[in-house]
N, CA, C and O atoms as a Tripos MOL2 file, in Angstrom:
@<TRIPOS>MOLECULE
protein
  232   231    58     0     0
PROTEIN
NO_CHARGES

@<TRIPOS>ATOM
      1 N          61.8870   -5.0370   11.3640 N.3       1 UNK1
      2 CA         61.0860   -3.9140   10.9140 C.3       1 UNK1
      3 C          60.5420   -3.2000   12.1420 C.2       1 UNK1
      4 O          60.1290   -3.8910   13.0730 O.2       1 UNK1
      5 N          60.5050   -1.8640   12.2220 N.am      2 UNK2
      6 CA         60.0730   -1.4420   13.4760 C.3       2 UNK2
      7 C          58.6960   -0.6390   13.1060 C.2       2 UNK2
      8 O          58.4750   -0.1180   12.0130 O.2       2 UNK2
      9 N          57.8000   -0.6420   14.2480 N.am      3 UNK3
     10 CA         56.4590    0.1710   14.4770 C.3       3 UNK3
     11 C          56.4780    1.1240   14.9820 C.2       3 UNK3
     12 O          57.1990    1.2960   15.9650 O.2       3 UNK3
     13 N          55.6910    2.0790   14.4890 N.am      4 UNK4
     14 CA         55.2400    3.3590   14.8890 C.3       4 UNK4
     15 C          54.3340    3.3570   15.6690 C.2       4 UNK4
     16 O          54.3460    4.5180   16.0790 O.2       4 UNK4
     17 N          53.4410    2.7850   16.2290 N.am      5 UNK5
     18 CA         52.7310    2.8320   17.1850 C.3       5 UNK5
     19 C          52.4120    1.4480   18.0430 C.2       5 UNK5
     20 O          52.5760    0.3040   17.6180 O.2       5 UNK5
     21 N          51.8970    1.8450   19.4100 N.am      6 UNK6
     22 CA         51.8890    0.4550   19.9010 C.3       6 UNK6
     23 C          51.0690   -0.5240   19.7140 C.2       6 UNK6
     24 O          50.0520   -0.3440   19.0440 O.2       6 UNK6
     25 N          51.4010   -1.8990   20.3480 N.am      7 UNK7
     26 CA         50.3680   -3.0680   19.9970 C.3       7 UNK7
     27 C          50.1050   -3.5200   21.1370 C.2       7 UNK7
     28 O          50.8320   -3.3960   22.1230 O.2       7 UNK7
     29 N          48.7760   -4.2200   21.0870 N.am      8 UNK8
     30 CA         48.7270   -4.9290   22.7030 C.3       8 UNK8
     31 C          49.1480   -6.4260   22.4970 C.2       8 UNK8
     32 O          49.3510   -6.7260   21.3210 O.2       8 UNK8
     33 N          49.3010   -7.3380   23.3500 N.am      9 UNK9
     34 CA         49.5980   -8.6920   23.8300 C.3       9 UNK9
     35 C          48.4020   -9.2100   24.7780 C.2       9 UNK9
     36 O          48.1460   -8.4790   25.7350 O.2       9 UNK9
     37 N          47.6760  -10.3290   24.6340 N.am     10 UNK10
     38 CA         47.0660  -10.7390   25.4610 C.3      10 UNK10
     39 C          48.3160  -11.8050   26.4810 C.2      10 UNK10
     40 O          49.0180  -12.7430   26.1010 O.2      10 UNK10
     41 N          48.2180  -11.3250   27.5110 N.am     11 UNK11
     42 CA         48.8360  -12.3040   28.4980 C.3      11 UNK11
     43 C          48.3600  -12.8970   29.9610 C.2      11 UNK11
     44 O          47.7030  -12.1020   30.6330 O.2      11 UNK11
     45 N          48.5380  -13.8270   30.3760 N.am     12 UNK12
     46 CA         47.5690  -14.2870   31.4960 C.3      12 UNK12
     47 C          47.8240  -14.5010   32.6420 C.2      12 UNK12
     48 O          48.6630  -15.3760   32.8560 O.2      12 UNK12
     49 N          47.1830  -13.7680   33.8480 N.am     13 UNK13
     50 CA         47.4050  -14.0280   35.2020 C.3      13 UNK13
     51 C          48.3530  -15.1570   35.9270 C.2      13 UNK13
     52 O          47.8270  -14.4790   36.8100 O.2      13 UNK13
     53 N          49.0310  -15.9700   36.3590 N.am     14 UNK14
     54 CA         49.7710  -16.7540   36.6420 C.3      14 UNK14
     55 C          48.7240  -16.5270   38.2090 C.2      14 UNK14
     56 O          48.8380  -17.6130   38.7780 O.2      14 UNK14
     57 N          48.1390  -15.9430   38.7670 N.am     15 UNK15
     58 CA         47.2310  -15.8220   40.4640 C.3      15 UNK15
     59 C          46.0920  -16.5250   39.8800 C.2      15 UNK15
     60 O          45.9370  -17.7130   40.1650 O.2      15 UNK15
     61 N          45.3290  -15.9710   39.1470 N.am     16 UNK16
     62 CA         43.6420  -16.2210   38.9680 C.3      16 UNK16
     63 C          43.2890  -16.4650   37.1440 C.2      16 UNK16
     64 O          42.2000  -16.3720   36.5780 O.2      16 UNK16
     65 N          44.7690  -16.8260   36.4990 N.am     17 UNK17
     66 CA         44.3590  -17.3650   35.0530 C.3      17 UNK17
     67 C          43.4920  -16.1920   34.4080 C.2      17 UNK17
     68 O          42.9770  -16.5720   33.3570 O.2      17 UNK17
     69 N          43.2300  -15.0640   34.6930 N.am     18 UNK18
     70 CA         42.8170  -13.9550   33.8700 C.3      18 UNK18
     71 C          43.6880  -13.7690   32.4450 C.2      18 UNK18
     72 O          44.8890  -14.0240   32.5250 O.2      18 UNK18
     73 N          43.1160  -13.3080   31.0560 N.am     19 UNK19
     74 CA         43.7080  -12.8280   30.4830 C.3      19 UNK19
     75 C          43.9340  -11.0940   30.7420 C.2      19 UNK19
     76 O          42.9500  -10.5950   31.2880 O.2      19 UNK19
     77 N          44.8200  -10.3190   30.5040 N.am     20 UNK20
     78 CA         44.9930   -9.3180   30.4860 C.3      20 UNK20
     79 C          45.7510   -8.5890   29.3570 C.2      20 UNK20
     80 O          46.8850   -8.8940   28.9870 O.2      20 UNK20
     81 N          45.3130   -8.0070   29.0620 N.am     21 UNK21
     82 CA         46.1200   -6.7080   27.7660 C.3      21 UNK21
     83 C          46.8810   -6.0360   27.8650 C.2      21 UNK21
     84 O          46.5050   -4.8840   28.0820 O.2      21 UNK21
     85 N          48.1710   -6.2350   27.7950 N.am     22 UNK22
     86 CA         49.2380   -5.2300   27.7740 C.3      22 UNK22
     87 C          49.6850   -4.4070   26.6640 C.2      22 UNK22
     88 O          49.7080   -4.8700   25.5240 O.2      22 UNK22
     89 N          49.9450   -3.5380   26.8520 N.am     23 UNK23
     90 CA         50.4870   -2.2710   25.4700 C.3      23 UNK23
     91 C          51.7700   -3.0640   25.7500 C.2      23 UNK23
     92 O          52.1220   -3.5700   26.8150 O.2      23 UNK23
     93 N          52.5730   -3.0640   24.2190 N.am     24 UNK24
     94 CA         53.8430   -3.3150   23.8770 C.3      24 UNK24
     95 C          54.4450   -2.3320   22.9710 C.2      24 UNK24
     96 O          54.2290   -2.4870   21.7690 O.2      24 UNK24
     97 N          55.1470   -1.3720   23.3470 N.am     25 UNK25
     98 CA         55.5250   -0.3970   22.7690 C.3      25 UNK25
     99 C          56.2870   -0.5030   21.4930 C.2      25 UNK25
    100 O          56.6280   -1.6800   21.3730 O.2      25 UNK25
    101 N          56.7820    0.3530   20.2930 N.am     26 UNK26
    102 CA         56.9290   -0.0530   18.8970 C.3      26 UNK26
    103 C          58.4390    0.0810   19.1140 C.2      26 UNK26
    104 O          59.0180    1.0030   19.6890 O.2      26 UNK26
    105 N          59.0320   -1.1390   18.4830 N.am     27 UNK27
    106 CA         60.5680   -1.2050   18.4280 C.3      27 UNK27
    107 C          61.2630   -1.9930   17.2140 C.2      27 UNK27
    108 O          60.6300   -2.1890   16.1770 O.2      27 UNK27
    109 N          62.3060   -2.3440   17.3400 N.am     28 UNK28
    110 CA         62.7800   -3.2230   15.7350 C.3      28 UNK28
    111 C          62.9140   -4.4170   15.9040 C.2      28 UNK28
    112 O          63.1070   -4.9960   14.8350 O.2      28 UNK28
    113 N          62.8970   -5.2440   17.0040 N.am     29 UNK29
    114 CA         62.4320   -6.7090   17.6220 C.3      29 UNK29
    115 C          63.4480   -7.1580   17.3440 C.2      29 UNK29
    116 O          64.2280   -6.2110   17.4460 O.2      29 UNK29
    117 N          64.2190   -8.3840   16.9170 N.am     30 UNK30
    118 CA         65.1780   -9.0150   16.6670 C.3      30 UNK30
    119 C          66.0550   -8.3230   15.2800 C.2      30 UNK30
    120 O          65.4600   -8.2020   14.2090 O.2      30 UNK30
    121 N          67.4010   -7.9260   15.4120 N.am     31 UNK31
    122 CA         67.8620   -7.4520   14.2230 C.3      31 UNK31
    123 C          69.2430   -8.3160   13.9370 C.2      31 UNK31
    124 O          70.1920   -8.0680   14.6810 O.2      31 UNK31
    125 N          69.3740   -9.0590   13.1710 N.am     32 UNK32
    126 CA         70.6640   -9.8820   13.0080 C.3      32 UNK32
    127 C          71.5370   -9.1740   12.9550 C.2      32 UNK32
    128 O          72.5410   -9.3030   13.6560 O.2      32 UNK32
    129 N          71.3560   -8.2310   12.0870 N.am     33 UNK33
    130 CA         72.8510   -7.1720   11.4350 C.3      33 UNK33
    131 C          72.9800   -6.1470   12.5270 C.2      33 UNK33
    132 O          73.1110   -5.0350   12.0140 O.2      33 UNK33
    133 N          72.9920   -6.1030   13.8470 N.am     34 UNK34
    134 CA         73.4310   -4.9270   14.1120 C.3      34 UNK34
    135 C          73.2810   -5.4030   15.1460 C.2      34 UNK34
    136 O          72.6470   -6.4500   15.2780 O.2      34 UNK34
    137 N          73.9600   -4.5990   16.3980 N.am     35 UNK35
    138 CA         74.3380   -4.4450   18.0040 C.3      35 UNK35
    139 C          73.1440   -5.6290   18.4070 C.2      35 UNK35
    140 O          72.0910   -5.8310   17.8010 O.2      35 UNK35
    141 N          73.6440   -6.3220   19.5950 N.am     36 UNK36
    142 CA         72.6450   -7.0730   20.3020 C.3      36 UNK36
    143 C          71.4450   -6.4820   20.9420 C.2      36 UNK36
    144 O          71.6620   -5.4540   21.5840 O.2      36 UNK36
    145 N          70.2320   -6.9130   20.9020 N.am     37 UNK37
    146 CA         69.0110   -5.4060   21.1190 C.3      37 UNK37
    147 C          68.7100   -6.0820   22.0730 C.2      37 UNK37
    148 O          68.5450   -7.3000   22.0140 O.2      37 UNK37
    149 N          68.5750   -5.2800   23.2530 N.am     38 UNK38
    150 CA         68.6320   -4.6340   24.2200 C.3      38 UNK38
    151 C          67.0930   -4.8620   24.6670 C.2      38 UNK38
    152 O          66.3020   -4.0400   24.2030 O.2      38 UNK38
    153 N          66.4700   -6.0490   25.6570 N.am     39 UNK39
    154 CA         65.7020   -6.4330   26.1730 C.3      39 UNK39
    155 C          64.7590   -5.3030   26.9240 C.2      39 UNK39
    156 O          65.5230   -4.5360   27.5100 O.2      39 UNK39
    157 N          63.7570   -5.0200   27.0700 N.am     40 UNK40
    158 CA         63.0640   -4.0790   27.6620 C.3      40 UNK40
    159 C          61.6780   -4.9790   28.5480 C.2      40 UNK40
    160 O          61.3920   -6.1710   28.4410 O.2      40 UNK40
    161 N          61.0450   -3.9780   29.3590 N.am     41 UNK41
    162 CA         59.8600   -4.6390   29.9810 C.3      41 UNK41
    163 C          58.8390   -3.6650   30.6670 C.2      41 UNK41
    164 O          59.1930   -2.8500   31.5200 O.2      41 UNK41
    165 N          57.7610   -3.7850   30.3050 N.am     42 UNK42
    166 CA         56.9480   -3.1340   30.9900 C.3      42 UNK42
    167 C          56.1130   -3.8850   32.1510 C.2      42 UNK42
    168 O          56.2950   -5.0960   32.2810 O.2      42 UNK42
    169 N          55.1370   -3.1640   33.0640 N.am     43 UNK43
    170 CA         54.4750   -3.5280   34.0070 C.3      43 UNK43
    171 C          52.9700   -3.2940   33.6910 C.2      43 UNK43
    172 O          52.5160   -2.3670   33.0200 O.2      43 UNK43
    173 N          52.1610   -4.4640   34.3920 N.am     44 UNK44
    174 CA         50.6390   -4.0090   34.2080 C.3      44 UNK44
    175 C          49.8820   -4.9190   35.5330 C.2      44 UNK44
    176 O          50.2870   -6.0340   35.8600 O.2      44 UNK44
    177 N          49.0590   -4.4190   36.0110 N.am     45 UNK45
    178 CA         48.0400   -5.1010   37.1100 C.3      45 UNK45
    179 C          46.5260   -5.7570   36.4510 C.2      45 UNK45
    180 O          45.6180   -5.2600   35.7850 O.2      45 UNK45
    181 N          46.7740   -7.0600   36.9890 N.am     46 UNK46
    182 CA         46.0160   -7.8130   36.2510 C.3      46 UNK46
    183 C          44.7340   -7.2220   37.4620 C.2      46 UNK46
    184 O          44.7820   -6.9950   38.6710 O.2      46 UNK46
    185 N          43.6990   -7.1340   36.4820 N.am     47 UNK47
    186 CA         42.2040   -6.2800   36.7920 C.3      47 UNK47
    187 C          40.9920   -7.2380   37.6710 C.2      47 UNK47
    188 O          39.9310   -6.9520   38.2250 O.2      47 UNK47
    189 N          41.6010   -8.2280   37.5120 N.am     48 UNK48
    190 CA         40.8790   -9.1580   38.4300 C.3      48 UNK48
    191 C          41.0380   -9.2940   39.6080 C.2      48 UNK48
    192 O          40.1450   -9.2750   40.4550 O.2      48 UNK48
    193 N          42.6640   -9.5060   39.8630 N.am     49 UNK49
    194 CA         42.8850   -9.9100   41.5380 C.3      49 UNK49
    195 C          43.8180   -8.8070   42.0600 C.2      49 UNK49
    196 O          44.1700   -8.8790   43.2380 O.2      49 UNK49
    197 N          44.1110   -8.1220   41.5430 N.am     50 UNK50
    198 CA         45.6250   -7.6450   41.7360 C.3      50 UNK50
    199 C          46.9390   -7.6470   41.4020 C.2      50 UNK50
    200 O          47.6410   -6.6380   41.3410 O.2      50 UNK50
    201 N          47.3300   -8.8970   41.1580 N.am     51 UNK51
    202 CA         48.6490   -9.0890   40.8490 C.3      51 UNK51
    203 C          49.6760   -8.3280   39.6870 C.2      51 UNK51
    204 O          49.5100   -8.2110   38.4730 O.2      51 UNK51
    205 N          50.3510   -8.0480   40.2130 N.am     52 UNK52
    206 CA         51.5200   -7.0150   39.4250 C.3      52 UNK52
    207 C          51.8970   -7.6990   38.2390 C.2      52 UNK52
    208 O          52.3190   -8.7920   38.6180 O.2      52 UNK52
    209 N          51.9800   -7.6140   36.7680 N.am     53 UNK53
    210 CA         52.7940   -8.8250   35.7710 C.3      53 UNK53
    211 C          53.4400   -7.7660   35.3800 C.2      53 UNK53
    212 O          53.0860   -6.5880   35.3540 O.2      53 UNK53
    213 N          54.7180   -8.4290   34.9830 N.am     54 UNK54
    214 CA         56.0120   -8.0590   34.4160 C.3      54 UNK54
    215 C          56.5010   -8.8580   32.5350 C.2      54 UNK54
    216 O          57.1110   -9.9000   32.2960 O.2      54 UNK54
    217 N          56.0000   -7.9780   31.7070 N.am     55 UNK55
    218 CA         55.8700   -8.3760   30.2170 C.3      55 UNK55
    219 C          57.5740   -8.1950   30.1150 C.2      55 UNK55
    220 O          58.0160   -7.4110   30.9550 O.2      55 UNK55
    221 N          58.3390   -8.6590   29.4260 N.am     56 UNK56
    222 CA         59.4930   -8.6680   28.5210 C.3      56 UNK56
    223 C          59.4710   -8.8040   27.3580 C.2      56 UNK56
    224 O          58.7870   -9.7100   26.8830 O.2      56 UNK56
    225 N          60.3080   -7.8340   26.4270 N.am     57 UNK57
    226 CA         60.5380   -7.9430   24.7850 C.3      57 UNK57
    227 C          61.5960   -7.5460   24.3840 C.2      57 UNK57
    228 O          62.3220   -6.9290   25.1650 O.2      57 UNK57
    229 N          61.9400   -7.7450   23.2480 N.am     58 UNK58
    230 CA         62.6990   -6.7940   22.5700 C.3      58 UNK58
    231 C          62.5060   -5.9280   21.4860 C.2      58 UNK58
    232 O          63.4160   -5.1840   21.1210 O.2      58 UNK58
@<TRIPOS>BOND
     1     1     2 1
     2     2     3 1
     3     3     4 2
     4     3     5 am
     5     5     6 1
     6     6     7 1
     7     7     8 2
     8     7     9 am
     9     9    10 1
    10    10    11 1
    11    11    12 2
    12    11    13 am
    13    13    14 1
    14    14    15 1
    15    15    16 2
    16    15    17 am
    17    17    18 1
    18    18    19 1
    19    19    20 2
    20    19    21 am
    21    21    22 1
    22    22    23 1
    23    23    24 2
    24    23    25 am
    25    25    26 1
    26    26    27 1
    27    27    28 2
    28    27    29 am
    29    29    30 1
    30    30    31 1
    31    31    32 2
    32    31    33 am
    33    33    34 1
    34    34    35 1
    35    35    36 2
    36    35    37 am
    37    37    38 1
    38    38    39 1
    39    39    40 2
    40    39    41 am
    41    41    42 1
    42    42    43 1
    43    43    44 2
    44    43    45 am
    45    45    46 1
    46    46    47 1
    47    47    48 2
    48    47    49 am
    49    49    50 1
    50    50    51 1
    51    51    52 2
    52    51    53 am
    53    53    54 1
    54    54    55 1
    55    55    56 2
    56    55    57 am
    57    57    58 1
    58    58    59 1
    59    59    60 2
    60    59    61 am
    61    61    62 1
    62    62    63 1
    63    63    64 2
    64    63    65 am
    65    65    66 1
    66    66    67 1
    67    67    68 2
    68    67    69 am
    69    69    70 1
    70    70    71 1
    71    71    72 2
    72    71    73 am
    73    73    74 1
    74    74    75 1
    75    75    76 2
    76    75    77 am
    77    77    78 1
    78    78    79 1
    79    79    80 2
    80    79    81 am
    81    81    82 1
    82    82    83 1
    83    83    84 2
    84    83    85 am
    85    85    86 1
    86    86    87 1
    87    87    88 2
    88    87    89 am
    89    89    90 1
    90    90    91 1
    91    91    92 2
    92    91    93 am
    93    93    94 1
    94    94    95 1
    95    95    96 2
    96    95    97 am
    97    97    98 1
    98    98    99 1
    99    99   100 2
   100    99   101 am
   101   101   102 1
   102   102   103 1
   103   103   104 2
   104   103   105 am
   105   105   106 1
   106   106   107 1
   107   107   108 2
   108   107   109 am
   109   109   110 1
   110   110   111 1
   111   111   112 2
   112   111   113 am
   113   113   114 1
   114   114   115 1
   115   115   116 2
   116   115   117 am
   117   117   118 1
   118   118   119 1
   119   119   120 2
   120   119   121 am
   121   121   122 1
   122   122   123 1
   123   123   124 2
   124   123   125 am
   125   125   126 1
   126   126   127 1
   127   127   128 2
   128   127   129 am
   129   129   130 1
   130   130   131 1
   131   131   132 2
   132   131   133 am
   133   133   134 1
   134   134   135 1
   135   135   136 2
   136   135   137 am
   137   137   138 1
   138   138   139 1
   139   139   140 2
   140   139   141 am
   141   141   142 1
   142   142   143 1
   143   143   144 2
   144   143   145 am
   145   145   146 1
   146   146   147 1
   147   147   148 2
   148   147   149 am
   149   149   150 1
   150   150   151 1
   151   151   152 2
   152   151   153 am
   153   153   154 1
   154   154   155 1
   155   155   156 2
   156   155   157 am
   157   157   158 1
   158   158   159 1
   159   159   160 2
   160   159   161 am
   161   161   162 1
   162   162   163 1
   163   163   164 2
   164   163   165 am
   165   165   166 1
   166   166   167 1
   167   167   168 2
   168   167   169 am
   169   169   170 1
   170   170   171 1
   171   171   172 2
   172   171   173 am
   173   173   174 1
   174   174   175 1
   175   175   176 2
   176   175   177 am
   177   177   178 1
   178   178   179 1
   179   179   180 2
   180   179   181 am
   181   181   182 1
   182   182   183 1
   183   183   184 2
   184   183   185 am
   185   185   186 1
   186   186   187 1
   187   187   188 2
   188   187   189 am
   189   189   190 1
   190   190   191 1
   191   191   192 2
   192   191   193 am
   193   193   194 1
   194   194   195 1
   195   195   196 2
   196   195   197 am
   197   197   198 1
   198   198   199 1
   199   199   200 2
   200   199   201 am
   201   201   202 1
   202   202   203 1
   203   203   204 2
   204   203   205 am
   205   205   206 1
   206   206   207 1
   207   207   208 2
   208   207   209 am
   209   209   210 1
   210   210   211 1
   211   211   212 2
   212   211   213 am
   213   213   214 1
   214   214   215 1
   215   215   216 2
   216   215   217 am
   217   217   218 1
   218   218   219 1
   219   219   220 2
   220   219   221 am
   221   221   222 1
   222   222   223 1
   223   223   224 2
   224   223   225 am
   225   225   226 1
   226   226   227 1
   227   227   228 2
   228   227   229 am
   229   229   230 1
   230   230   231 1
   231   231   232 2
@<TRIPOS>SUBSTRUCTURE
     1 UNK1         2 RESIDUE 1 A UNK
     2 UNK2         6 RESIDUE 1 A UNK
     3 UNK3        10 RESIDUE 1 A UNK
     4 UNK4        14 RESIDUE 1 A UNK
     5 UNK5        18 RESIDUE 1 A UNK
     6 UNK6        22 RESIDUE 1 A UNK
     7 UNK7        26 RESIDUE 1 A UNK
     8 UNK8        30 RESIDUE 1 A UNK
     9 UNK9        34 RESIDUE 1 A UNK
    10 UNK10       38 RESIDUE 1 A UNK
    11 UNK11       42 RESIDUE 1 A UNK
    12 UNK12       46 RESIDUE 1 A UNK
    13 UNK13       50 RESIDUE 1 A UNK
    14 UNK14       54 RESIDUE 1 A UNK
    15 UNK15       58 RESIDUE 1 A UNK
    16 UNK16       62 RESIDUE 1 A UNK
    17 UNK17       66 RESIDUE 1 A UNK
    18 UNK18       70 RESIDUE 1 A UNK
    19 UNK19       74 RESIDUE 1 A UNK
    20 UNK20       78 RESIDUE 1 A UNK
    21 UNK21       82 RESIDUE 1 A UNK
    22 UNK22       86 RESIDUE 1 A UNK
    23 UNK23       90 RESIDUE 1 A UNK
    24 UNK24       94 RESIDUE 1 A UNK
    25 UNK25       98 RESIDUE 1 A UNK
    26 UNK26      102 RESIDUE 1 A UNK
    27 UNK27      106 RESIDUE 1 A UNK
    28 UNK28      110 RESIDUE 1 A UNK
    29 UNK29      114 RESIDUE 1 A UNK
    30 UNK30      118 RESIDUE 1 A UNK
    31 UNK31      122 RESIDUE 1 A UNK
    32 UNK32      126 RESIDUE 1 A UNK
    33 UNK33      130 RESIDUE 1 A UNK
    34 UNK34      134 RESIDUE 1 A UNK
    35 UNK35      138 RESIDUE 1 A UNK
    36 UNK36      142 RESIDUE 1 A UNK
    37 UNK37      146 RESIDUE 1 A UNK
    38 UNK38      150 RESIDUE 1 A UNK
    39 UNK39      154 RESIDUE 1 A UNK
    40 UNK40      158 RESIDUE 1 A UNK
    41 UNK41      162 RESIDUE 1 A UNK
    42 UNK42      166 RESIDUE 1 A UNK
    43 UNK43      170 RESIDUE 1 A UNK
    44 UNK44      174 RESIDUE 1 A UNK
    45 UNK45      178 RESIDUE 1 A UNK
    46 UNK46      182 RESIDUE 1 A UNK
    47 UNK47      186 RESIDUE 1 A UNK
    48 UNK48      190 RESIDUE 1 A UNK
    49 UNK49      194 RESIDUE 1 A UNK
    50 UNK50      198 RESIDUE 1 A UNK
    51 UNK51      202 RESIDUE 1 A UNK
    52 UNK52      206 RESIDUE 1 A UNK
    53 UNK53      210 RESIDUE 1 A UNK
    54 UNK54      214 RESIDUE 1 A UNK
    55 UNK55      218 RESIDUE 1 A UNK
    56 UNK56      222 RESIDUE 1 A UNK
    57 UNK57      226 RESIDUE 1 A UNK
    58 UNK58      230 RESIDUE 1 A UNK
């Protein structure tokens, strides 16, 4: 089923164990019946120390 608008993810620092909030943009996530879907990823800087994180979805 796909979304019309985005959602966040709490995910956590791997430097300083912060949680941080990433937007996850709206897509159709796993679809059995049709073409293999196509992995995507966004970027976000965790607000505590710095560190760059790299989210993946489909």
């Amino acid at each position: 089923m796909s979304r019309s608008e985005s959602s966040t993810m709490p995910i956590g620092c791997p430097e300083c164990d912060a949680t941080i909030t990433a937007a996850v943009p709206p897509g159709p996530g796993l679809v059995a019946d049709r073409e293999p879907t196509r992995l995507r990823g966004t970027e976000t800087t965790c607000r505590n120390c710095g560190h760059e994180l790299e989210l993946y979805f489909y």
